[in-house]
C-alpha positions, 0 to 999 in steps of 0.5 A, spaced: 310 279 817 304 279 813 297 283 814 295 276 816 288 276 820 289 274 827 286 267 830 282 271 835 279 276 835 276 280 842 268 277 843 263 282 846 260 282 853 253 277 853 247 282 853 242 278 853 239 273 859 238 267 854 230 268 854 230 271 846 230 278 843 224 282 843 216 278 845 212 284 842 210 287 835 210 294 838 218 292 840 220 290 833 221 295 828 222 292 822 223 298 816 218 300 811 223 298 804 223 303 800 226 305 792 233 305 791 236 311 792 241 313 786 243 319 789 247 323 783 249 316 780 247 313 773 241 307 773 244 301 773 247 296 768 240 295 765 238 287 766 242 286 773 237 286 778 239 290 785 235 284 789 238 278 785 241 274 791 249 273 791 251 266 792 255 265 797 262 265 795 261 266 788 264 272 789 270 270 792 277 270 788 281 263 789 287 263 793 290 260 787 290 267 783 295 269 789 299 263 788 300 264 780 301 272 781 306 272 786 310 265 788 313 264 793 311 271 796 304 270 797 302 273 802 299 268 808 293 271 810 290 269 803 295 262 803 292 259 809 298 257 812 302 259 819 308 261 816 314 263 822 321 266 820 321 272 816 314 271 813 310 271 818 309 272 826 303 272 828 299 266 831 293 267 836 295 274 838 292 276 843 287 284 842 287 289 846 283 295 846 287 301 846 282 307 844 274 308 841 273 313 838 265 311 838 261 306 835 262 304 829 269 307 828 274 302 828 279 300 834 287 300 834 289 293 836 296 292 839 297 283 838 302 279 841 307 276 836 308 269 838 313 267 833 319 271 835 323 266 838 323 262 832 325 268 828 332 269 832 333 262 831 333 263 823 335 271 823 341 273 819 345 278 822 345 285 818 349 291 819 343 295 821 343 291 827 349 294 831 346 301 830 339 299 831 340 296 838 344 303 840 339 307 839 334 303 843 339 303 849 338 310 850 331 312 846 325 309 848 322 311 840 326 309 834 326 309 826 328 303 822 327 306 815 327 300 809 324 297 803 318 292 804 320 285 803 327 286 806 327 284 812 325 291 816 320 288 819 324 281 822 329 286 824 325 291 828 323 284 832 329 281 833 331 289 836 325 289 841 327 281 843 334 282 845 332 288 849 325 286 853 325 279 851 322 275 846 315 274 849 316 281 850 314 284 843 307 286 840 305 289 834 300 296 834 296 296 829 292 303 827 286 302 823 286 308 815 282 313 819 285 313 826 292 317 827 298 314 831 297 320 836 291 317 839 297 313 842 299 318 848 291 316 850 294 309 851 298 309 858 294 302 861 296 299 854 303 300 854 306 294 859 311 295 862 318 293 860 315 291 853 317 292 846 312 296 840 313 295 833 309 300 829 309 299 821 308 307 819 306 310 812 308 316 811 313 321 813 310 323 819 315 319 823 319 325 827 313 328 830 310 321 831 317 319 836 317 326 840 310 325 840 310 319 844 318 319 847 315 320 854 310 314 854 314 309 853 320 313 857 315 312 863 314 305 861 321 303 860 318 301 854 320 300 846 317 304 841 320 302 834 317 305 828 318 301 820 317 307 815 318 306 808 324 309 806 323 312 798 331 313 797 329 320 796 329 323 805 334 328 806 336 329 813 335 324 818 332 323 824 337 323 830 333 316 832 332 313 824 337 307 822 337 305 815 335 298 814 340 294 810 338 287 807 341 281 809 346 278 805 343 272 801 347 267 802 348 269 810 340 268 809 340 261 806 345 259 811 341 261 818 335 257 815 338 251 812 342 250 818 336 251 822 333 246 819 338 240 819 340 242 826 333 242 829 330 238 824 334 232 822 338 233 829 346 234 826 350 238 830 353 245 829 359 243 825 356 237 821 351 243 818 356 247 816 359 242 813 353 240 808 351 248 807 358 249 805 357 243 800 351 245 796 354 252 797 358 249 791 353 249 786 354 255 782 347 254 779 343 254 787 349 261 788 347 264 782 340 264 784 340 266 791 345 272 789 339 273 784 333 273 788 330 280 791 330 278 799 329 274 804 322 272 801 325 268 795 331 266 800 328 263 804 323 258 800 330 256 797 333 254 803 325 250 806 325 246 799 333 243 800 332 242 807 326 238 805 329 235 800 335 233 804 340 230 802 339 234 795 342 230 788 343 234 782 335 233 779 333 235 786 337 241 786 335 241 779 328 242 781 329 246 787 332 252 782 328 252 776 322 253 782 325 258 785 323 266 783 330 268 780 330 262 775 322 264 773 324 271 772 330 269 768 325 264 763 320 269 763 326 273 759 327 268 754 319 267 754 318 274 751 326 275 748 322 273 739 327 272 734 327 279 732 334 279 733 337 272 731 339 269 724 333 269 721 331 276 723 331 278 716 326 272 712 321 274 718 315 278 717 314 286 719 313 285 726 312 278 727 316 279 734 311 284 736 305 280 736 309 273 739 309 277 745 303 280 744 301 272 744 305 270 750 303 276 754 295 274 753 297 267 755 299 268 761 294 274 763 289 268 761 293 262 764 287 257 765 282 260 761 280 258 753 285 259 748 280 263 744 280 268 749 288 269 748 286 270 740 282 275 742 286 278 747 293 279 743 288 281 737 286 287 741 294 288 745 296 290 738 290 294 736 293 298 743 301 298 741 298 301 734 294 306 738 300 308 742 305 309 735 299 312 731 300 306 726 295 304 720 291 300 722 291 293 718 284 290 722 285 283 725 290 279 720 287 272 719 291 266 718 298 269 718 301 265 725 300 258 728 299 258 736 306 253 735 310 260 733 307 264 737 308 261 743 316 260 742 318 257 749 312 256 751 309 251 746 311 246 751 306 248 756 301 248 752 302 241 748 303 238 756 296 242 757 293 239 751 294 232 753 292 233 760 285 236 758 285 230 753 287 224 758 280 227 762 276 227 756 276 235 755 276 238 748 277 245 748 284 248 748 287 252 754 293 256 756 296 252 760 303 252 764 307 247 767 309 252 772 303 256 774 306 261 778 310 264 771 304 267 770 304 273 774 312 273 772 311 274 765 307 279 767 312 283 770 317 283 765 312 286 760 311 292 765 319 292 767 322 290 761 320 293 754 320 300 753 313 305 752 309 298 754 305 301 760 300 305 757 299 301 752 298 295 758 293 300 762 289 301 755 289 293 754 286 292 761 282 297 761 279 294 754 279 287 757 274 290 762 270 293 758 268 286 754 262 283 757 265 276 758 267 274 765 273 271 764 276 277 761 274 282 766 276 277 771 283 276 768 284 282 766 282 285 774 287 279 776 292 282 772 291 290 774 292 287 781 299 285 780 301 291 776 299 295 782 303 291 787 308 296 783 305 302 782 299 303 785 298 310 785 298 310 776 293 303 776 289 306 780 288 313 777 288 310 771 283 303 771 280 301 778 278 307 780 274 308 774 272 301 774 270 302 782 266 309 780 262 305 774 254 304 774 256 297 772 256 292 777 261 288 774 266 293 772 265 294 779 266 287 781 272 288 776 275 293 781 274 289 787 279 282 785 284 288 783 284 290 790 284 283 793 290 280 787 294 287 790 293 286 796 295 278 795 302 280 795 302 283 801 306 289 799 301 294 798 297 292 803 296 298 807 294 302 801 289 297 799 286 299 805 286 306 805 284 306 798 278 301 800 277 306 807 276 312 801 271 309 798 267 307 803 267 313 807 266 317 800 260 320 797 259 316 790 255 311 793 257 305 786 265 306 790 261 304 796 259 299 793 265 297 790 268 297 798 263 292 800 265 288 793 272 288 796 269 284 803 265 280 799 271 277 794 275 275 800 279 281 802 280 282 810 282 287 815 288 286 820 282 286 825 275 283 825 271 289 828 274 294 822 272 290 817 265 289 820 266 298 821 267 298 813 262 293 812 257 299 816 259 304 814 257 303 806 250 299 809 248 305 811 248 308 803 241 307 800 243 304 795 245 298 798 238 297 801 235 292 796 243 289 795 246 283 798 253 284 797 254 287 805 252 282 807 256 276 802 262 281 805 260 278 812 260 271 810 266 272 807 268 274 814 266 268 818 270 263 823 267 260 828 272 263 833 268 269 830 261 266 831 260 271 838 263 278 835 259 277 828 252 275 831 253 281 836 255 286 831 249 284 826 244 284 832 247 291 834 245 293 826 238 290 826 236 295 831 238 300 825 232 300 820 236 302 815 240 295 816 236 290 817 235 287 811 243 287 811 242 284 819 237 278 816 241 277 810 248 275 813 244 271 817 241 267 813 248 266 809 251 264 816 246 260 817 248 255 811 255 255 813 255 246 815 260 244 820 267 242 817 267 234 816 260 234 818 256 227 815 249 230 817 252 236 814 249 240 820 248 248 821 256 250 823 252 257 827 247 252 830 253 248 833 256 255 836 248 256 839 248 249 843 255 250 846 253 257 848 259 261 844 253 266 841 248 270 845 241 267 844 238 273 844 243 276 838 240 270 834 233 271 836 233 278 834 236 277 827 232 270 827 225 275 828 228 280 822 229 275 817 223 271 818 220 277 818 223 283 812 218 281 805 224 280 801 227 275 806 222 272 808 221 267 803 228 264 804 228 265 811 223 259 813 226 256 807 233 256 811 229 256 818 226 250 816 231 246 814 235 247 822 229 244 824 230 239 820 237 237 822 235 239 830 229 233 829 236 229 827 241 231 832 240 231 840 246 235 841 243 242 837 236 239 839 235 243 846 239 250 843 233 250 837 227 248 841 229 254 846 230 258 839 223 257 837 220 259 844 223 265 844 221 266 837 214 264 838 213 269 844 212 274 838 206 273 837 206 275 828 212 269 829 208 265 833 202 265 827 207 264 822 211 259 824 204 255 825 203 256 819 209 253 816 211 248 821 204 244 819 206 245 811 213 241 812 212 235 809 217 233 813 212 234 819 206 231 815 203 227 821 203 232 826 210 236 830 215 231 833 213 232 842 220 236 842 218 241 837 211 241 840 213 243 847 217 248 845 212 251 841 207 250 846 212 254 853 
C-alpha cells in the first residue's frame, strides 16, 4: 500500500453561529506588512520578485513524470486510481484522533483499510506466513522485517485478517515528529479484538514492542510492526519474522485466477486450466521470473486477464509492456558497439558518447532535441572531469542523431512523424514506451562502473542552467536516483539546492522530493526530509518545503500538511511570498473544503499569517465546480450546502479584502462570485448572507459600496437580492 491520502479526512466542530465573522474595526487586526526578513540567508536571485503572484497550479508536477520514471510501480497517491490487492488498501478510511500534543503539531491517525477482503482473495502464500500467524497466537506485538515493494505489507494484513477478522484490521500512522511511545496514551483508541499494522523506520522495533505488549494485551488486540530489514541485523527479536517474497509465478496464478473466476465467472478448474496454458509461453515465464516483486507481477497478470483470451501478438504486447522487459531493452539501449565486429574502425570513444546521447534522451524525453545536444555535451565534459582527460571542447559535426541513438532511433523517427502530422517543426526526444525513460536512467546508475558521481555532478550542472526544462528534467531525474540511494542524492544535490538563495534552485529540489516520492518506496524519508526543513533554522529550506506542498506532494493526513504549511508561514521570509498558500491549494478537495477553511480561519487570527489566510482564499475561491457549464465557484458550492462554516469564510473574506497587497485581486475574485451568484439561485442566498455579514464591518461596508457600483455588470443599479443583503 502506498502513502495514498485518505478519501476523508476529520472535519472540525463549527465555531460560528452562521452570522459572520467580526462586525467591528476594533475586532479585526490586520498586520502592518513589513520588509522581509532575510535572517542569515543571502538576497534573492536578483529580477525575482518575492510578491509575484504564483499561478495556481503551475508549480504542480504532472502525474505523467511518475509514470515515465516508474511504470507500473507509481505510487496511487499521484495515479489518481483505487488500486486493491497488493498495491493499495485504503479507500474511505475512517481517522481517529489518538493523541495531540497541541496546536499546531501534527496528529497520529489510525484508518481502517477497507480493502482487506479483496486482498486475501488475490494473495499468495509465502513462507513467512505459517511463523507469522504463530507469534500473533501467543504475542499481542510482533515484527515482520522485509524489503519494500515485497510483499511485507500484504502479508502483515492477511496475518491480522486471519486472526481478528478482515474488517478488523487498521493502519496507524505516526506523523516524522511524534514517537511511536505516544501510543501507550491511546488506550480508548485500541478496539477490542482488532489488529494494528504499524510501518516503522528505524531499528527501535524491540523497545517499541515491549513497550506497548500490555496495551494491546489488554485489548486482546494485534500490534504488527513492518521494519525494513538492511540484511545487516544480528540477532533477532524473539517476536521478529523475516519476511520471504512470493514466488512470481505463485503470484500470477492468485491474481489471474481471481480475475477469470470472479470476472469472467469460470470455475476453479477451467481457471487453472488456462493458467497453465499461458504459463506455457516461455516468453511471459521468463518475464515474471525476471521481475523484482509482486508490483511487476501483478500488472502482468491484470493485463492478461484483460486481455482474455490472449493470442501470441497479445502476449507479444503484454511482455514487451512489462518492467523486466523494459529493463532488458534498456541494456541493449546503452550496450554501443564498442565491442562488436566493427570495434576496431570506430572513433576513440565513440560508445561513450552514444550513451551519453541516449541517456540525455531519455532524462529530456518530451523535450526539444537540442536540449539533448546540450545535455550529452556537458555529461561528457563531467566523464572527462571525473578520469582527468584533456579537455578536447564540444567537437562539432562528428555523430549523427541516427547513430547516436543506436536502438533508439525508432523512437525518435515515429516521434518526428507524430509531430509532423500535428503541424510541428521542432524535433523531440520522443519514445514510443514512455515509461523507459526512468529504466534507462536506472541501468546508467546501476550498470556502468565510476558512473555515479559523474551523473551527480551532470545534475548538478543541469541545474545550474537558467532554462526551466533543464532544471525540471534534471530534478525529475535526481528524483528517481534518490528512489535508490536517498541519502547520497541528498547530500550531494537536493539539499544544496533546497538551501540556495535562488528560487529556482529551490523549486528544482522540491520536483526531486515530489519525483521521489512518486515511486512510493521512499516516501517516509521524503517526509522526514521535508519535516527538517520545515522545522529547520535556514528559512530558503523552508521555503524549499513549502514548494514541496505546492508541486502536489501530500501528507497521509491532511492536518499534517496544513501543520507543515504553518509551521514555514511563520518565517518572515514567506511573509510577502505566495508559495504557502499555493501549498493549500494544492491541498484542496471538496470533502476537504470544511477542515482547510477552518484551519485558514484559525491562521488569520495570527497577524503574521494572514497574508498566507487571504491569499489561499482567494486561489480556493477560483477553483470551478467540476463539470460545471457556468463554471460556478467549487467553495461558494460548499457554502450554499452549508459544508464550510460561514463565519470561517467571512473572516478570511475580511482579511482579503482587507490586506493591501491583496486587496486588489480580492474585489477582482469577490466580484466575480457576485457575478456567478446573480446567475444561479442555487449559490444566491449563501452570498447575500456573506455580503451582510461583510458589510456589518463598517470599513467593508464603505468599500464594497464603492466597488459594487463600479461593476459594469451593475451599471444600472444592484440587483434587489444584492441590495437587501447590503442593506440588512
Amino acid at each position: 500500500m502506498t502513502d495514498a491520502s485518505p478519501d476523508e479526512d476529520s472535519s472540525p466542530p463549527s465555531t460560528s453561529s452562521g452570522e459572520g465573522g467580526l462586525d467591528d474595526a476594533t475586532q479585526l487586526k490586520l498586520r502592518v506588512e513589513q520588509p522581509v526578513g532575510q535572517e542569515d540567508e543571502a538576497a534573492p536571485e536578483p529580477g525575482i520578485d518575492p510578491q509575484e503572484h504564483i499561478t495556481p497550479g503551475s508549480l504542480r508536477m504532472d502525474p505523467q513524470v511518475g509514470e515515465e520514471l516508474y511504470g507500473t510501480q507509481l505510487s496511487a497517491a499521484y495515479s489518481r486510481i483505487n488500486a486493491h490487492g497488493v498495491n493499495a488498501l485504503g479507500d474511505n478510511n475512517t481517522i481517529h484522533v489518538v493523541n495531540n500534543a497541541g496546536e499546531p503539531m501534527a496528529k497520529p491517525v489510525i484508518r481502517n483499510l477497507v480493502g482487506v477482503p479483496d486482498l486475501l482473495a488475490v494473495y499468495a502464500e509465502t513462507a513467512a506466513d505459517g511463523e507469522l500467524g504463530d507469534k500473533l497466537d501467543h504475542r499481542s506485538t510482533a515484527c515482520l522485517a522485509g524489503r519494500p515493494h515485497t510483499g511485507r505489507f500484504s502479508t502483515a494484513c492477511v496475518a491480522l485478517a486471519r486472526r481478528h477478522g478482515p474488517d478488523r484490521v487498521h493502519e496507524i500512522l505516526l506523523p516524522g515528529d511524534v514517537a511511536p511511545e505516544v501510543l501507550s496514551r491511546a488506550d480508548d483508541s485500541i478496539e477490542e479484538d482488532h489488529g494494528y499494522v504499524l510501518r516503522l523506520p528505524g531499528n527501535r522495533h524491540s523497545h517499541v514492542m515491549r513497550l506497548l505488549a500490555d496495551l494491546f494485551r489488554r485489548r486482546s488486540a494485534s500490534l504488527l510492526l513492518i521494519r525494513h530489514d538492511d540484511s545487516r541485523a544480528g540477532v533477532r527479536h524473539s517476536a521478529e519474522v523475516q519476511h520471504q517474497r512470493p514466488e512470481s509465478l505463485a503470484v500470477f496464478r492468485a491474481h489471474l485466477g481471481h480475475h477469470l473466476r470472479d470476472r469472467l465467472t469460470l470455475t476453479a478448474e477451467e481457471s487453472a486450466e488456462l493458467i497453465r496454458g499461458y504459463l506455457r509461453h516461455s516468453g511471459l515465464v521468463q518475464a515474471l521470473e525476471s521481475s523484482y516483486g509482486p508490483r511487476e507481477v501483478v500488472p502482468i497478470a491484470e493485463a492478461v486477464g484483460q486481455g482474455h483470451p490472449a493470442d501470441e501478438g497479445t502476449l507479444a504486447e503484454i511482455i514487451q509492456s512489462s518492467q523486466p522487459r523494459r529493463r532488458a531493452r534498456a541494456a541493449e539501449i546503452l550496450d554501443s558497439d564498442a565491442g562488436g565486429a566493427t570495434a576496431s574502425r570506430r572513433p576513440r570513444r565513440a560508445d561513450q558518447h552514444e550513451r551519453t546521447f541516449r541517456i540525455a534522451y531519455a532524462v529530456f524525453a518530451r523535450q526539444p532535441l537540442h536540449y539533448v545536444f546540450e545535455a550529452a555535451a556537458i555529461l561528457l565534459e563531467e566523464i572527462d572531469g571525473q578520469a582527468k582527460r584533456l579537455d578536447w571542447g564540444r567537437l562539432a559535426l562528428q555523430y549523427p542523431v541516427s547513430e547516436l541513438l543506436g536502438p533508439l532511433k525508432v523512437d525518435w523517427q515515429e516521434g518526428r512523424e507524430a509531430t509532423r502530422l500535428r503541424g510541428g517543426s521542432s524535433r523531440s526526444a520522443w519514445l514510443h514506451d514512455g515509461a523507459m525513460r526512468g529504466v534507462i536512467i536506472d541501468e546508467a546508475w546501476h550498470e556502468f562502473d565510476s558512473t555515479r558521481p559523474a551523473l551527480l555532478k551532470w545534475l548538478n550542472s543541469l541545474v545550474s542552467e537558467d532554462e526551466e526544462p533543464m532544471q525540471q528534467a534534471a530534478a525529475e531525474a535526481a528524483g528517481l536516483l534518490a528512489h535508490h540511494d536517498f541519502a547520497r542524492v541528498c547530500a550531494d544535490l537536493i539539499d544544496d539546492w533546497a538551501a540556495s538563495p535562488r528560487p529556482r534552485l529551490r523549486q528544482a529540489a522540491a520536483w526531486a522530493m515530489v519525483a521521489a516520492d512518486m515511486g512510493g518506496q521512499v516516501g517516509h524519508l521524503v517526509r522526514r526530509q521535508i519535516r527538517e526543513w520545515a522545522g529547520g533554522h535556514r528559512n530558503f529550506q523552508r521555503d524549499a518545503a513549502a514548494r514541496v506542498y505546492a508541486s502536489g506532494l501530500q501528507q497521509p493526513d491532511l492536518s499534517w500538511s496544513l501543520s507543515d504549511l504553518r509551521r514555514i508561514a511563520q518565517d518572515p521570509m514567506q511573509q510577502h511570498m505566495y508559495t504557502v498558500a499555493e501549498g493549500v491549494y494544492q491541498l484542496y478537495a471538496p470533502h476537504r473544503a470544511a477542515q482547510i477553511i477552518f484551519d485558514l480561519s484559525q491562521w488569520s487570527e495570527d497577524p503574521q499569517l494572514q497574508l498566507h489566510a487571504g491569499g489561499a482564499l482567494l486561489s480556493l475561491a477560483t477553483i470551478p465546480v467540476d463539470n460545471s457549464p457556468t463554471g460556478v465557484p467549487e467553495l461558494l458550492v460548499r457554502a450554499a450546502a452549508h459544508e464550510v462554516d460561514s463565519g470561517d469564510l467571512v473572516r478570511l473574506w475580511q482579511v482579503a479584502l482587507l490586506t493591501a497587497s491583496l486587496s486588489r485581486r480580492a474585489w477582482i475574485t469577490f466580484e466575480h462570485w457576485l457575478t456567478k451568484a446573480d446567475a444561479d439561485e442555487t449559490v444566491r442566498k449563501a452570498t447575500a448572507a456573506l455580503v451582510t455579514d461583510l458589510a456589518a464591518l463598517p470599513p467593508l461596508r464603505r468599500r464594497m459600496t464603492f466597488h459594487l457600483v463600479r461593476m459594469a455588470q451593475f451599471e444600472n443599479g444592484l440587483p434587489e437580492w444584492l441590495d437587501a443583503a447590503m442593506r440588512k
